[in-house]
Backbone as CSV, one residue per row, in Angstrom:
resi,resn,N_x,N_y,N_z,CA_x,CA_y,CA_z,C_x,C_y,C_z
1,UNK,-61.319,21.385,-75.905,-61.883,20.292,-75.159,-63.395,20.498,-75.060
2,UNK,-64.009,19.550,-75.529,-65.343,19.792,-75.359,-66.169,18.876,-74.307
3,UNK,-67.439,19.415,-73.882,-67.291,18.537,-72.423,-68.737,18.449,-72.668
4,UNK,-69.848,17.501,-71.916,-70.864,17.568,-72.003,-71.706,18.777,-70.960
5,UNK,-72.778,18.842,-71.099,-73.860,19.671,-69.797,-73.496,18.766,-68.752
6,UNK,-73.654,17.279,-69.047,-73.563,16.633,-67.676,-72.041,16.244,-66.942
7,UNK,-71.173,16.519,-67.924,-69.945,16.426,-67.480,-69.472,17.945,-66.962
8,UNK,-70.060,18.944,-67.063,-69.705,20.316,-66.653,-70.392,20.482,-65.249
9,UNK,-71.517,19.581,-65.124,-72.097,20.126,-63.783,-71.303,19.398,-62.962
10,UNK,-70.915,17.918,-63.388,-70.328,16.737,-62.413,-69.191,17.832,-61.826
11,UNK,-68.432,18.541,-63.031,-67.023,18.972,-62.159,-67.490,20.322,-61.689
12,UNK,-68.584,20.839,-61.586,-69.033,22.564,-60.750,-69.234,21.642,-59.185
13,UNK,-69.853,20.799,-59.410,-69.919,20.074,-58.161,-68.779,19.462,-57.391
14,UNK,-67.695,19.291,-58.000,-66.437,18.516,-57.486,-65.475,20.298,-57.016
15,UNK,-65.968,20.901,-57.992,-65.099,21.929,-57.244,-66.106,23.115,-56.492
16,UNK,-67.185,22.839,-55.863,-67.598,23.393,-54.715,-66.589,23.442,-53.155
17,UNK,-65.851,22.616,-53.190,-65.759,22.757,-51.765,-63.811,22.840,-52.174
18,UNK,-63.453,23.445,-53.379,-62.044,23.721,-53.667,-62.105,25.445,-53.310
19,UNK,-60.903,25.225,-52.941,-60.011,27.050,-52.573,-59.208,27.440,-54.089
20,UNK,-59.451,29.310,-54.167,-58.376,29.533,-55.331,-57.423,28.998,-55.530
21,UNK,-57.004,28.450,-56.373,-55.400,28.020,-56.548,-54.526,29.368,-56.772
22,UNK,-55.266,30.172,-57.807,-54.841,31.317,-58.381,-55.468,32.664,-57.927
23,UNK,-54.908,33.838,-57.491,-55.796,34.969,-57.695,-54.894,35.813,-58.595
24,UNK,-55.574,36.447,-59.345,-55.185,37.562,-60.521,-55.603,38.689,-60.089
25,UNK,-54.626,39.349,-59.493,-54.401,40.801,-58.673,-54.701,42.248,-60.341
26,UNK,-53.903,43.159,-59.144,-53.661,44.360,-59.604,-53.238,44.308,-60.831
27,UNK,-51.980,43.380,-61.112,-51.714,42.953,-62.218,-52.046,42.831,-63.505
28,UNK,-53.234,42.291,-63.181,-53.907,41.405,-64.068,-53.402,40.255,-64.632
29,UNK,-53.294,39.675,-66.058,-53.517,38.480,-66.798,-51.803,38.579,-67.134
30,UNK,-51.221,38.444,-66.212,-49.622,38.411,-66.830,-49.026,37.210,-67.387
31,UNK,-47.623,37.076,-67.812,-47.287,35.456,-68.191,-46.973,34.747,-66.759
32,UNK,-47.000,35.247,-65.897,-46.559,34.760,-64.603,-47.816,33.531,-63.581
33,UNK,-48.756,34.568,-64.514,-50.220,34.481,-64.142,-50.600,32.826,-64.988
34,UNK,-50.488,33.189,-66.053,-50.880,31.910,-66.863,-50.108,30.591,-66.286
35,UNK,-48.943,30.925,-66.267,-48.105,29.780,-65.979,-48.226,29.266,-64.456
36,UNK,-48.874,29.878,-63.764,-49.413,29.493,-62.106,-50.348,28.856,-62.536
37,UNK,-51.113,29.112,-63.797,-52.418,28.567,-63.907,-52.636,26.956,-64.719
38,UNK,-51.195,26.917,-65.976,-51.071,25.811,-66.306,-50.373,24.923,-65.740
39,UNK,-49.717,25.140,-64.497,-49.330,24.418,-63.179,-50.332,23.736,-62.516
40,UNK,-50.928,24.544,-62.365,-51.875,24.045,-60.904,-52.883,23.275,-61.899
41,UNK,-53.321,23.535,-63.165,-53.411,22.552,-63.963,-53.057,21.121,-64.189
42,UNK,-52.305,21.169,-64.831,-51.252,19.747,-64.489,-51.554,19.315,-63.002
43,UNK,-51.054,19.472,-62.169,-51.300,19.300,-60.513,-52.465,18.931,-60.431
44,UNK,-53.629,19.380,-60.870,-54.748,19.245,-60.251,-56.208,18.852,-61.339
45,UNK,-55.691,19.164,-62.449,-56.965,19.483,-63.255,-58.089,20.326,-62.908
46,UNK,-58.498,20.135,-61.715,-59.780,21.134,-61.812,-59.303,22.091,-60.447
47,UNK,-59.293,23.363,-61.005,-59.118,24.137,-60.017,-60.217,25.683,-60.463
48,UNK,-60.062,25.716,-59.109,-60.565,27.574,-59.146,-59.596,28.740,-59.057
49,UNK,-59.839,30.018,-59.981,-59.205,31.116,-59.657,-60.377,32.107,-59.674
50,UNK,-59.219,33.333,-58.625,-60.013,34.164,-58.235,-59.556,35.478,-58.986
51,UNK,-60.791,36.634,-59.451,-60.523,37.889,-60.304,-60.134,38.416,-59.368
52,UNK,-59.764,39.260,-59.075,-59.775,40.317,-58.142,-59.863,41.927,-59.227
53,UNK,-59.240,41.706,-59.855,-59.741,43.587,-60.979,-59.924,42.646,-62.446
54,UNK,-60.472,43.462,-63.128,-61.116,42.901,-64.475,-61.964,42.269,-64.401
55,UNK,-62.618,41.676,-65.462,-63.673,41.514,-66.081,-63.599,40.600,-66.418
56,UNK,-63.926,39.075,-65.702,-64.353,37.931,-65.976,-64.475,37.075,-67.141
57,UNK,-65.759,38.086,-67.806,-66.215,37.470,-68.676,-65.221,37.720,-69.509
58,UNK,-64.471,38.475,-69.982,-63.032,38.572,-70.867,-61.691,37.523,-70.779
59,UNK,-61.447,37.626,-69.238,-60.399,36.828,-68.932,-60.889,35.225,-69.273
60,UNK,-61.743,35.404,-68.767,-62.106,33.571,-68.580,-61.735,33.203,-69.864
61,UNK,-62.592,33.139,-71.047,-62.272,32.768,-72.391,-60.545,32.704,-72.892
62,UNK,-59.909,33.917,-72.432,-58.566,34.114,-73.216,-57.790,32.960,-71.730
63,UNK,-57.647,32.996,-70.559,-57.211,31.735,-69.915,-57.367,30.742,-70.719
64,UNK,-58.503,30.274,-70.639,-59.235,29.162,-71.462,-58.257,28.812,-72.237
65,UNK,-57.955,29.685,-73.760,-57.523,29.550,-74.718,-55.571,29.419,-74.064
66,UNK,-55.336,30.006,-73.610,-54.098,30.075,-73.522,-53.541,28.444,-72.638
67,UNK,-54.271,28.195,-71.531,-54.093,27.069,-71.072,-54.342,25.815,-71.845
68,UNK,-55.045,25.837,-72.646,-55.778,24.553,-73.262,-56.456,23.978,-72.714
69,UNK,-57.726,24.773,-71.997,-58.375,24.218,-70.714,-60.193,24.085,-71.127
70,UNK,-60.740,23.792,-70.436,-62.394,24.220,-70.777,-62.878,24.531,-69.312
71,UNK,-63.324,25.790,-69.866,-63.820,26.918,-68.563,-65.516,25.329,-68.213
72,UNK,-65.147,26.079,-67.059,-66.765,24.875,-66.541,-67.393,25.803,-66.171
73,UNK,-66.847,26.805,-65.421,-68.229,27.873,-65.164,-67.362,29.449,-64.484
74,UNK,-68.606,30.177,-64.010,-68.091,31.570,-63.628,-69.136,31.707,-62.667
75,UNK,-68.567,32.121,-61.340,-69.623,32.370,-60.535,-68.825,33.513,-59.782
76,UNK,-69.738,34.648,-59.262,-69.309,35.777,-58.877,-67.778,35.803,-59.663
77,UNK,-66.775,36.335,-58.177,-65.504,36.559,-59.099,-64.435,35.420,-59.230
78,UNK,-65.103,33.945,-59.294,-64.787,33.033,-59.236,-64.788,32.204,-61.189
79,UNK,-63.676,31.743,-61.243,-63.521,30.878,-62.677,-62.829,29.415,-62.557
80,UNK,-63.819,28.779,-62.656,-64.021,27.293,-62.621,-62.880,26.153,-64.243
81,UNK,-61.666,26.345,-64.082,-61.170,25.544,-65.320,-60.900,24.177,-64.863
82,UNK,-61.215,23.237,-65.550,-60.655,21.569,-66.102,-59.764,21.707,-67.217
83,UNK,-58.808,20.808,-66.918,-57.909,20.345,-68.033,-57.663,18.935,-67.830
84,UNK,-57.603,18.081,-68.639,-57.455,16.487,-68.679,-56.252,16.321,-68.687
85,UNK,-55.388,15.442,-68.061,-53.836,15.315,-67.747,-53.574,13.807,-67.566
86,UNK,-53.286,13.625,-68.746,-53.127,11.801,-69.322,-51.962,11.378,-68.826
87,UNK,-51.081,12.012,-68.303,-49.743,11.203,-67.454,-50.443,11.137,-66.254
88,UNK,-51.420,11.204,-65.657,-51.554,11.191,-64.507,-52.416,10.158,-64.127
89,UNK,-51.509,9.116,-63.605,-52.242,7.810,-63.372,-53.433,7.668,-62.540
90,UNK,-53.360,8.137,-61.292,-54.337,8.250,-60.175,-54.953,9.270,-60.392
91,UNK,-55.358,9.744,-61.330,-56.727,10.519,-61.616,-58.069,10.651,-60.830
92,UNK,-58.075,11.571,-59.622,-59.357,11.329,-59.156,-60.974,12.019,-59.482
93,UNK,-60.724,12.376,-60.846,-61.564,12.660,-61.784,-61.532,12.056,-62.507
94,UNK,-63.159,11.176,-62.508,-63.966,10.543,-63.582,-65.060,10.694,-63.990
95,UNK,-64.878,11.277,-65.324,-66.277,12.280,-65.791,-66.934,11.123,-66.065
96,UNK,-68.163,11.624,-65.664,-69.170,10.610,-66.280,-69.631,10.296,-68.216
């Protein structure tokens, strides 16, 4: 999914005032993990998860890839994903 600069800031801004959906513990990146994540996906499109051990900049990308998502951003131990969800009529995301 490719997104513009101005469509990436629109949704850093829409998910300022969102809570983790996800945190990725001790664990780490399990299948249990992903599948909380392509849930709350579907559900929501834009959500935040939280690292708690590992390394960000690693996870983020391979989420990414595994969800079919496009990372919007990384801030502290925070990872910002969108996914577009075309059954979903009342969409209250509209990228510019």
């Amino acid at each position: 999914m490719q997104l513009t600069s101005k469509q990436r800031q629109y949704l850093r801004g829409l998910a300022h005032n969102l809570s983790p959906y996800v945190i990725i513990g001790k664990h780490g990146l399990s299948t249990s993990a992903i599948k909380s994540v392509d849930r709350a996906l579907t559900d929501h499109e834009l959500i935040k998860i939280k690292i708690k051990i590992g390394n960000k900049k690693e996870l983020g990308p391979l989420i990414e890839k595994k969800t079919s998502s496009a990372l919007i951003g990384m801030i502290g131990k925070i990872i910002i994903l969108y996914r577009f969800s075309p059954d979903k009529e009342d969409s209250f995301i509209k990228l510019p």
